[in-house]
Structure formats: structure tokens, C-alpha cells
Wavefront OBJ file of the C-alpha trace (Angstrom):
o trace
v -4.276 -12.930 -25.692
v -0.867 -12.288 -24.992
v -0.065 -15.758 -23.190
v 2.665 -14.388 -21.258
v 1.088 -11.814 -18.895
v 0.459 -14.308 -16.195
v 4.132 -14.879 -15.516
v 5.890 -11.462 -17.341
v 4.459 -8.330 -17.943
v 6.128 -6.998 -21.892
v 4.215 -3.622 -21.563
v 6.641 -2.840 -19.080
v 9.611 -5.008 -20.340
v 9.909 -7.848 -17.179
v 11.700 -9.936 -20.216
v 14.600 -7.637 -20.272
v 14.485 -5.869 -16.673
v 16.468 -2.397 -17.107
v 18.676 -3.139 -14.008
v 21.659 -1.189 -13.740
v 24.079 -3.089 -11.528
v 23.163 -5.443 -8.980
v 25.026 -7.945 -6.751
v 24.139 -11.169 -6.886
v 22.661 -12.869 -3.478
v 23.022 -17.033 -3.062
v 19.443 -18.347 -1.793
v 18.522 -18.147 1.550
v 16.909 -20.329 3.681
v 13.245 -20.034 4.627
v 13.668 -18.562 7.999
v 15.388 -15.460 5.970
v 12.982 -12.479 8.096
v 12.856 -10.308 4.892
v 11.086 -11.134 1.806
v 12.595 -8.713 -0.880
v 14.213 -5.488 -0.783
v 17.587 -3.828 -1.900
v 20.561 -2.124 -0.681
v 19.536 0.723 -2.744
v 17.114 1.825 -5.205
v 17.471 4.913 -7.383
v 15.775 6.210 -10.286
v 16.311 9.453 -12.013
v 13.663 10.423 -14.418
v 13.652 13.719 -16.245
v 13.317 16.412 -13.012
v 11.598 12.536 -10.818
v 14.322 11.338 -8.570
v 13.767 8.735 -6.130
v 16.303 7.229 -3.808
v 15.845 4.586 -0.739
v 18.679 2.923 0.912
v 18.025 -0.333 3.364
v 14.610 -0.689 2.115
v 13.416 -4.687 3.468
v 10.033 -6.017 3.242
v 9.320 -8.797 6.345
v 8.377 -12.044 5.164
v 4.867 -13.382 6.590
v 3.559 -9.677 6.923
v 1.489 -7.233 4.785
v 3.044 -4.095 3.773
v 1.136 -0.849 3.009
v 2.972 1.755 0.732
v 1.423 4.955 1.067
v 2.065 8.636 0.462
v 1.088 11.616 -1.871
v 0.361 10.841 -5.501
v 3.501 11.454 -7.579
v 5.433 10.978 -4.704
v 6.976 7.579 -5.511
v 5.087 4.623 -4.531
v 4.665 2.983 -8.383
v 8.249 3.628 -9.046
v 9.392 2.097 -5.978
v 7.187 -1.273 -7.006
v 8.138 -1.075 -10.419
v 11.880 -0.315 -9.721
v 12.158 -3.900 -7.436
v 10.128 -5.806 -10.069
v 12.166 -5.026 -13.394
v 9.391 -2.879 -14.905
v 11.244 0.579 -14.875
v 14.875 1.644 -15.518
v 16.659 1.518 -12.450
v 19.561 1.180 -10.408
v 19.921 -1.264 -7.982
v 22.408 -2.840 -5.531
v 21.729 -5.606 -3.748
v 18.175 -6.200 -4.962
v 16.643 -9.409 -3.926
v 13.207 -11.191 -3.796
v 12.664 -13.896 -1.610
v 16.581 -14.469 -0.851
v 17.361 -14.670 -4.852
v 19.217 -11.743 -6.966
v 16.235 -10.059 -8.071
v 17.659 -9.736 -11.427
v 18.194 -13.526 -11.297
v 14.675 -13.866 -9.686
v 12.644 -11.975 -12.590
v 14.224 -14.260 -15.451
v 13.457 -17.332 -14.153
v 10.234 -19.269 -14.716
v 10.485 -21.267 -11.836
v 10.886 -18.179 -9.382
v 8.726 -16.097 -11.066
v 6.140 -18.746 -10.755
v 6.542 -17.518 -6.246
v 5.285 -14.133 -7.204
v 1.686 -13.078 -7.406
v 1.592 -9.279 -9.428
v -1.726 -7.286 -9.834
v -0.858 -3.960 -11.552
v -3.386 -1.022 -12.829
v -1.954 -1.410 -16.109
v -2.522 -5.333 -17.352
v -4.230 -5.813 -20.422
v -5.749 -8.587 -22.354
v -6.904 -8.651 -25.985
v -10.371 -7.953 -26.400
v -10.753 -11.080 -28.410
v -10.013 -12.983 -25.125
v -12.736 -14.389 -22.584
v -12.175 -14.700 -18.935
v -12.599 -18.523 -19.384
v -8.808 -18.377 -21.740
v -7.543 -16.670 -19.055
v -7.978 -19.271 -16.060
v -7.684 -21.880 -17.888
v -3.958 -20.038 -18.639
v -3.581 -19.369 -15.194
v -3.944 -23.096 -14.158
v -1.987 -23.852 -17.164
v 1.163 -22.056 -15.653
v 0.567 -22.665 -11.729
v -1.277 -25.965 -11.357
v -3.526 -24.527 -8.506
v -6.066 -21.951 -7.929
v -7.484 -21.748 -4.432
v -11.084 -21.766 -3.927
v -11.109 -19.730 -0.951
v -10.179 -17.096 -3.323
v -12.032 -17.916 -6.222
v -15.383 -17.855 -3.517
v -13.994 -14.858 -2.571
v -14.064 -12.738 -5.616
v -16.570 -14.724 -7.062
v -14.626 -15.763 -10.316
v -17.335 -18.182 -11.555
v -19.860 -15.665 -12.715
v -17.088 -14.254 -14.541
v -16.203 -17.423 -16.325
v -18.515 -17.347 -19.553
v -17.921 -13.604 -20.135
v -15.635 -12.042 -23.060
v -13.318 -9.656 -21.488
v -14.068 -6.498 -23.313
v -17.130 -6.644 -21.352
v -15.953 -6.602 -18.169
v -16.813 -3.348 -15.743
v -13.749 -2.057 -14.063
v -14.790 -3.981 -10.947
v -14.653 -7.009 -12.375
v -11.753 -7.338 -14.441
v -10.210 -5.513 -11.069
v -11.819 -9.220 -9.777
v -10.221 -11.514 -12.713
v -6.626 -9.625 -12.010
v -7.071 -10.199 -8.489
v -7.321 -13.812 -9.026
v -4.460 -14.163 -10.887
v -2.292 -12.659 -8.560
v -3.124 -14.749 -5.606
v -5.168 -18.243 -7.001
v -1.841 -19.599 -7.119
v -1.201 -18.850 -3.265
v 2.334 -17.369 -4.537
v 4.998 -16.951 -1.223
v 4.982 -13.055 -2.274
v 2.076 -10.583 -3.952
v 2.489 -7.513 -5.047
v -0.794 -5.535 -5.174
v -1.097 -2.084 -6.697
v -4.883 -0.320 -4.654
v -6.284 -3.683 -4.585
v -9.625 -2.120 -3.889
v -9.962 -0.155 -6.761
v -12.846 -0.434 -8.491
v -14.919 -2.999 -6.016
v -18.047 -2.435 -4.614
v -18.636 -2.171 -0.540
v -19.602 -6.031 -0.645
v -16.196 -7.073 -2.659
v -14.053 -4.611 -0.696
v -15.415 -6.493 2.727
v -14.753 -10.245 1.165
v -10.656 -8.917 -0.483
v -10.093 -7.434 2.923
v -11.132 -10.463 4.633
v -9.239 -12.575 2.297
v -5.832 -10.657 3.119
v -6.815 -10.743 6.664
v -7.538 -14.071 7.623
v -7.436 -16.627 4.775
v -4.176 -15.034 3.396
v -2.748 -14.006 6.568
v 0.851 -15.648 6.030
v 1.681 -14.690 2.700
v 4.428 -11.486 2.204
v 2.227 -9.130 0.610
v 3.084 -5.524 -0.392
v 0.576 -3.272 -1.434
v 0.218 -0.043 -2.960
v -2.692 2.262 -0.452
v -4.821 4.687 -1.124
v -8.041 3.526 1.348
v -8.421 2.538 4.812
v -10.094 -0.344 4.010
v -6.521 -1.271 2.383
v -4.562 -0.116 5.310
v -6.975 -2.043 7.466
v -5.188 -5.442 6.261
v -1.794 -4.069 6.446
v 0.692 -4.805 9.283
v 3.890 -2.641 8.145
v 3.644 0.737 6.432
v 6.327 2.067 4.136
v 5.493 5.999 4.065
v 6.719 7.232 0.383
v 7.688 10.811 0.524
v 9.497 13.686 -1.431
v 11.627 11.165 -3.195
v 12.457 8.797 -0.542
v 11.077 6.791 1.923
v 10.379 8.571 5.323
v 9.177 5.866 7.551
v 9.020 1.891 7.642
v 8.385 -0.107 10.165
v 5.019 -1.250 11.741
v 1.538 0.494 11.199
v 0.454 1.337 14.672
v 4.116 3.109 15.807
v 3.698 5.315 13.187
v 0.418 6.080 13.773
v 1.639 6.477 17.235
v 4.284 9.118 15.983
v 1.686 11.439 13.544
v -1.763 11.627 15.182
v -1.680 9.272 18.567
v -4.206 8.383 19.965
v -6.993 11.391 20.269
v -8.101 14.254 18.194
v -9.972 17.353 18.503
v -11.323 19.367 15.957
v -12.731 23.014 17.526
v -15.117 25.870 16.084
v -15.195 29.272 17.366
v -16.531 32.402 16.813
v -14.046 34.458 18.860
v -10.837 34.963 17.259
v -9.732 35.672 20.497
v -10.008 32.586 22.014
v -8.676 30.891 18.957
v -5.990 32.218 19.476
v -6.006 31.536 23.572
v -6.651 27.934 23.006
v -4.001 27.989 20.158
v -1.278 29.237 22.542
v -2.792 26.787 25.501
v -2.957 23.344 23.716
v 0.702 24.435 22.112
v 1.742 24.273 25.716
v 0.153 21.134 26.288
v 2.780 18.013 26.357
v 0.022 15.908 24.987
v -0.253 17.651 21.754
v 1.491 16.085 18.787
v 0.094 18.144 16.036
v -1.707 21.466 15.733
v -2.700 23.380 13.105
v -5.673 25.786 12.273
v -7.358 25.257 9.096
v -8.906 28.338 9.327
v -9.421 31.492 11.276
v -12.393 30.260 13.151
v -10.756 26.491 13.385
v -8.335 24.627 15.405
v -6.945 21.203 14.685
v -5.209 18.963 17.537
v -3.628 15.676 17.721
v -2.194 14.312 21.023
v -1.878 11.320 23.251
v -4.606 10.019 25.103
v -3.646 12.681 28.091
v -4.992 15.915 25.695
v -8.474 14.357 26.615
v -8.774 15.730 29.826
v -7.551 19.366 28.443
v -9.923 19.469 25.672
v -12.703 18.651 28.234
v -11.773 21.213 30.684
v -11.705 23.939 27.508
v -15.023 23.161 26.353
v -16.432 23.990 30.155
v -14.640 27.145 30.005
v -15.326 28.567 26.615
v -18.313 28.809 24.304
v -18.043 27.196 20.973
v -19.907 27.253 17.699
v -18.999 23.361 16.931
v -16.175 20.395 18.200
v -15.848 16.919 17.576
v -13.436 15.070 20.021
v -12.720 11.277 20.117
v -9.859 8.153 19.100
v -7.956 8.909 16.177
v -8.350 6.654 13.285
v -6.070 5.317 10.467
v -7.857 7.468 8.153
v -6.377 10.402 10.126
v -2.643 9.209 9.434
v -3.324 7.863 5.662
v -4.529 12.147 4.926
v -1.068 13.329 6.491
v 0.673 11.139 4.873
v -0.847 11.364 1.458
v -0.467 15.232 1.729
v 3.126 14.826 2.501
v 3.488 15.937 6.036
v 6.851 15.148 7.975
v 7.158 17.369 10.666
v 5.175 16.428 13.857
l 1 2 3 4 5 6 7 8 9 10 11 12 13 14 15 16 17 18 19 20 21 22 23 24 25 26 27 28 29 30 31 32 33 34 35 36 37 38 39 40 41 42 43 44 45 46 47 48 49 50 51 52 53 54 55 56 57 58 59 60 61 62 63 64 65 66 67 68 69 70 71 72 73 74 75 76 77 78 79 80 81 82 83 84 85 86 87 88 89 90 91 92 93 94 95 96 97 98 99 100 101 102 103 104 105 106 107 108 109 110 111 112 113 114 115 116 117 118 119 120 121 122 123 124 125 126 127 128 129 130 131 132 133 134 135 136 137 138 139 140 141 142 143 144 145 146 147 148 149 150 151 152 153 154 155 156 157 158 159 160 161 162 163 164 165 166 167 168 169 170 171 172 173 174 175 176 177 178 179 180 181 182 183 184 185 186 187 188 189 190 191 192 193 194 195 196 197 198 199 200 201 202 203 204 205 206 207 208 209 210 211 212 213 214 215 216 217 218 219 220 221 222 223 224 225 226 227 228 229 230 231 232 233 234 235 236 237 238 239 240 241 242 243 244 245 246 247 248 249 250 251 252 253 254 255 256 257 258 259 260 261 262 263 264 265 266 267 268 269 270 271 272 273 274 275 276 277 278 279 280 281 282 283 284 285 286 287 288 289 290 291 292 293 294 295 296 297 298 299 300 301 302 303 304 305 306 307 308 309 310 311 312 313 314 315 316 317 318 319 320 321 322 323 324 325 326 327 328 329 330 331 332 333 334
């Protein structure tokens, strides 16, 4: 077992972080609002290049990254924590030069990683590995051990762990230790409906004050988040907090609308474009209309569906779930 992956990760090199340049920051003092974040991050990777200025993660909140796949969300993560060539200017993680940060023991033992690519030898049993774990941090909360249920992993050799459960075991080790910051990469992955529920009530309510930023791909994961970071064709298009921008792509009602008539498609089309409630239109098809709006476009889509005849519509409040598919597909322009 490689007895380092609990503090460093060598797969991705966090013993010799590729940092380009970076300015070094004295230590700040607790009440310092922003738990990491740089001046500027840029990476240039064959035709990949990904560049955010002023990027700050708040201390005390949970941050969701989310956009398209390939857009930049890993890189960003792996950019601030050493793992991939990078450069960086004013880099820091909890008020210490992040360069500075990543090669020290001591400070590495305030961060709490969970990556999709940590790997143990198959020789290894899950009982090594917490033993390691309290080893290097001295604590492992039990609220979190109940919560993934790490005992009935304890007497099992790795190698036969399901993907669930070693997505369990990594879980652990990111947070047992109660670290002041966690970085999560789709810490749902993997986990049955049951496990999903307990992790999400974890970060909710029993890990409610720690600085965690998390890679998203469900609303279950957005669910615990407070702040958003919206990745996006090589840059980061929005950050700030999760219900503004929600605000900003899909409000607060949507309508989805079936007709036969091409005709009135098109009518309604050219009526809810009018509309100063609408935020977002589209028409997946011929047949279909899309709408997004404030909670005014209720009273419009009621009056249309007394006036026309239609094949099918759904109407209601707009969900998370509704900004989380814009955003993965990459959609700026409201």
C-alpha cells in the first residue's frame, strides 16, 4: 500500500507540484472570508486551454463546480492542488502560498482530498488503510464513519470492494479527519439511493461549516452546495451563490408546450418572446416549445392554454436540475 496517499497523491506528482510561478502569501488570520483560490490560473494543454482570473472559494461554505464534461472542472481542481502543470499567481489555500501549503505535512494534514483516481494495492485491506488514516490525523469522526458505514468495510481486502464502497472508504478519508477544507471530485458516484441520502445529509448538516468544494454532476450534489462555480469554454462564467444564478438561467417557472399546429407554435413562439417574464425560449422541436421565466410567465401560460388546444404541457417551479442541464450543455446566453 503506498503509505503516502492519505496525505500526497504521487500518481499525480503532489511531491513535486508543477507550479509555474507563484507569489508567496504570509498566513492569514481565521476570519480571512476566502478559503483558497488564486490570482490566476492557466493551463495550456495540447489544443485544452483554461484560464480564470480572481477565482476565491468562501470559507465556511460548499462550493459546487459544474459545467459540460471536458469543459474544465478537473483541471481547475487539479491546477490549485499541485496535481497538473500549471501556472499560477497568487495561489493560496487557507491563507498559505499554495505551493508552500502542498509541501508541508502539517498543512497538508487541513486538507481532506477524494479524487476518482486514488488507488491502493490490491494486497491492501480496508482495515491498513484506517488504521493509516488515524496514524496520520489522530481522529476520525464517528458521525462520519456512521454515516458511510465504514465498519462493515473494516475486515474486507480492498480488491474486493464494489465501486460503491471503495467510493465509501475514499470518502472517509477525506473527511474522518474533519479537515478545515475538502475537496470532493462527484462525491456521489457510485452510492446507492440510501448512501447518497446519508453523504448529502452529512455535508448538509453534520458538516455544515467546513469549506468544501466539490466537483457536480447530480442534483443530489448540488442540493448540499451553497456557491456554484459554472466551468465553461475554458474559463469560468459564473461564481457566486447557487440560487442568483439559478435566478439568472431558468427563474423561477417553466413551461414545456406540445402542439399539433405549427401555426400556433409559431403564434405562441412570437407571444411568449414578447413576454417580459420570459428568460429563455427555445423549441426543441417543430411541434415543441420550451420557456423559462419569472414567476409572472404563470399567468401567460395559463391564459394560452384557455385559448389554444394542445396535444401535451407541463407547467410548474423550476428546479436545480433545470439549471445543472444548461449548464452542463454549455449555455451562456439567456
Amino acid at each position: 500500500m503506498n503509505s503516502q496517499i492519505l496525505l500526497t497523491d504521487e500518481k499525480h506528482g503532489l511531491s513535486e507540484p508543477a507550479l509555474h510561478r507563484e507569489v508567496q502569501l504570509a498566513p492569514t488570520c481565521t476570519d480571512e472570508p476566502y478559503a483558497a483560490g488564486a490570482k490566476l490560473i492557466r493551463v495550456n494543454a495540447g489544443s485544452f486551454h483554461f484560464e480564470v482570473r480572481d477565482l476565491q472559494f468562501r470559507r465556511g461554505r460548499h462550493t459546487a463546480i459544474i459545467g459540460p464534461n471536458g469543459a474544465g472542472k478537473t483541471t481547475l481542481i487539479e491546477a490549485l492542488l499541485g496535481f497538473r502543470q500549471a501556472h499560477l499567481e497568487e495561489a493560496q489555500i487557507l491563507g498559505v502560498a499554495a505551493s508552500r501549503f502542498l509541501q508541508s505535512t502539517r498543512h497538508r494534514k487541513r486538507l481532506g482530498v477524494q479524487l476518482q483516481r486514488v488507488e491502493y494495492e490490491d494486497s491492501s485491506n480496508v482495515r491498513e488503510i484506517l488504521d493509516l488514516h488515524q496514524a496520520l490525523y489522530g481522529k476520525q469522526d464517528p458521525l462520519v464513519a456512521q454515516a458511510l458505514d465504514i465498519e462493515a468495510l473494516r475486515t474486507l481486502p480492498y480488491r474486493a470492494l464494489s465501486r460503491g464502497q471503495k467510493q465509501r472508504l475514499d470518502l472517509f478519508v477525506a473527511l474522518a479527519h474533519r479537515p478545515e477544507i475538502a475537496i470532493l471530485d462527484e462525491p456521489f458516484t457510485g452510492l446507492d439511493r440510501a448512501y447518497i441520502e446519508r453523504v448529502a445529509h452529512l455535508l448538509r448538516y453534520d458538516l455544515a461549516g467546513l469549506t468544501i468544494i466539490m466537483i457536480c454532476h447530480s442534483e443530489e450534489e448540488l442540493d448540499a452546495a451553497s456557491d456554484v462555480v459554472w466551468v465553461c469554454n475554458g474559463g469560468v462564467e459564473y461564481r457566486g451563490d447557487k440560487e442568483a444564478l439559478k435566478n439568472r438561467l431558468v427563474g423561477a417557472f417553466h413551461a414545456y408546450l406540445q402542439l399539433d399546429d405549427s401555426d400556433h407554435v409559431n403564434a405562441i413562439y412570437r407571444q411568449l418572446e414578447r413576454e417580459s417574464a420570459t428568460l429563455r425560449l427555445s423549441r426543441p422541436s417543430n411541434t415543441e416549445i420550451s420557456v423559462y421565466g419569472t414567476q409572472a410567465l404563470d399567468q401567460s401560460i395559463r391564459r394560452l392554454i384557455g385559448n389554444v388546444a394542445f396535444q401535451h404541457f407541463e407547467f410548474g417551479p423550476t428546479h436545480y436540475r433545470d439549471m445543472l442541464h444548461l449548464c452542463a450543455q454549455g449555455e451562456q446566453h439567456v
